[in-house]
C-alpha positions as CSV (number, residue, x, y, z in Angstrom):
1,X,-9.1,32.6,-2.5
2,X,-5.8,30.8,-2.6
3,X,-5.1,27.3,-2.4
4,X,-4.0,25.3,0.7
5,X,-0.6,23.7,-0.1
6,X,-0.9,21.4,2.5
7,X,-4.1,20.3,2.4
8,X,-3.6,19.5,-1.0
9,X,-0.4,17.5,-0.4
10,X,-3.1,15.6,1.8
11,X,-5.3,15.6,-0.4
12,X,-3.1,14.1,-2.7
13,X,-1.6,11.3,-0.5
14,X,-4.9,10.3,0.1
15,X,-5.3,9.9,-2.9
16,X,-2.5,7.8,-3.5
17,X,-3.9,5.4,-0.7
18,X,-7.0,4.9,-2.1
19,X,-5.7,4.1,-5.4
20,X,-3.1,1.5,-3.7
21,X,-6.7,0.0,-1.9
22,X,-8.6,-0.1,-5.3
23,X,-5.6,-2.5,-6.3
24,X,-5.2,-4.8,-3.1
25,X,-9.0,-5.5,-2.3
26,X,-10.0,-6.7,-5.9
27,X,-6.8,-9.2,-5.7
28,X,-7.1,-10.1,-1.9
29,X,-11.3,-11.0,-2.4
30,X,-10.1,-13.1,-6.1
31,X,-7.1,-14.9,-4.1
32,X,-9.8,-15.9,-1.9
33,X,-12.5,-16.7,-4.4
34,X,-9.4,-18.8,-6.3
35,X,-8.6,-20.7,-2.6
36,X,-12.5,-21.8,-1.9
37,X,-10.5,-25.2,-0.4
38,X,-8.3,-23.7,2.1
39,X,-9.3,-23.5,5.8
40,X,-8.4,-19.3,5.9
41,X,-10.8,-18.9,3.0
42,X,-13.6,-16.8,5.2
43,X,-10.7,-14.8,7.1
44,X,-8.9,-13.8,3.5
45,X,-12.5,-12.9,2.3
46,X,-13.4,-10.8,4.7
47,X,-10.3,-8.7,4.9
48,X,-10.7,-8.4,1.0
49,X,-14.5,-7.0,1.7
50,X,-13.1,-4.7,4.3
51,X,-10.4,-3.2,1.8
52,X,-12.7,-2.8,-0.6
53,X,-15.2,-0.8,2.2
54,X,-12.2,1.1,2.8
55,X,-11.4,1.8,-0.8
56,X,-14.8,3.4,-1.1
57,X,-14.6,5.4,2.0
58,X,-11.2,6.6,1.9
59,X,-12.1,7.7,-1.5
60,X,-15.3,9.8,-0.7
61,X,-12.9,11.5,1.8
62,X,-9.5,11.8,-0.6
63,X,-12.1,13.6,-2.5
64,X,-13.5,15.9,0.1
65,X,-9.6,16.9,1.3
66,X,-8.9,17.7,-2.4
67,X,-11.8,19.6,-2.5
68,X,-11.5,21.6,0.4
69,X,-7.9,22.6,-0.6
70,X,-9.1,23.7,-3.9
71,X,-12.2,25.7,-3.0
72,X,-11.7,26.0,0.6
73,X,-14.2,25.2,3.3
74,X,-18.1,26.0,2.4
75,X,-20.0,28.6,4.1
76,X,-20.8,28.4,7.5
């Protein structure tokens, strides 16, 4: 078996953008958490909550495209 190139690069971007989430949505939910005061308290905290759901899940499927590239697609 031989690699996919570009589903790697993919894979590989993804990755990238999940890494850049797992950044933004712990400092988006603590700028909320440090702003309890402030009217756009709610919105900022759930925006954090739905970076960090996105973290998770793009990472679960970063994974999956790397995967694939490396081993190919599983036996149908």
């Amino acid at each position: 078996m031989r690699t996919d190139k570009k589903l790697l690069v993919k894979g590989i971007k993804c990755i990238g953008y999940t890494t850049g989430l797992m950044f933004l949505a712990p400092f988006v939910i603590y700028q909320a958490f440090k702003n309890q005061d402030h009217p756009a308290y709610i919105p900022v905290l759930i925006v954090g909550l739905i970076l960090a759901a996105a973290a998770i899940g793009f990472g679960f499927y970063s994974i999956k495209v790397f995967m694939d590239a490396l081993f190919g697609k599983g036996q149908k």
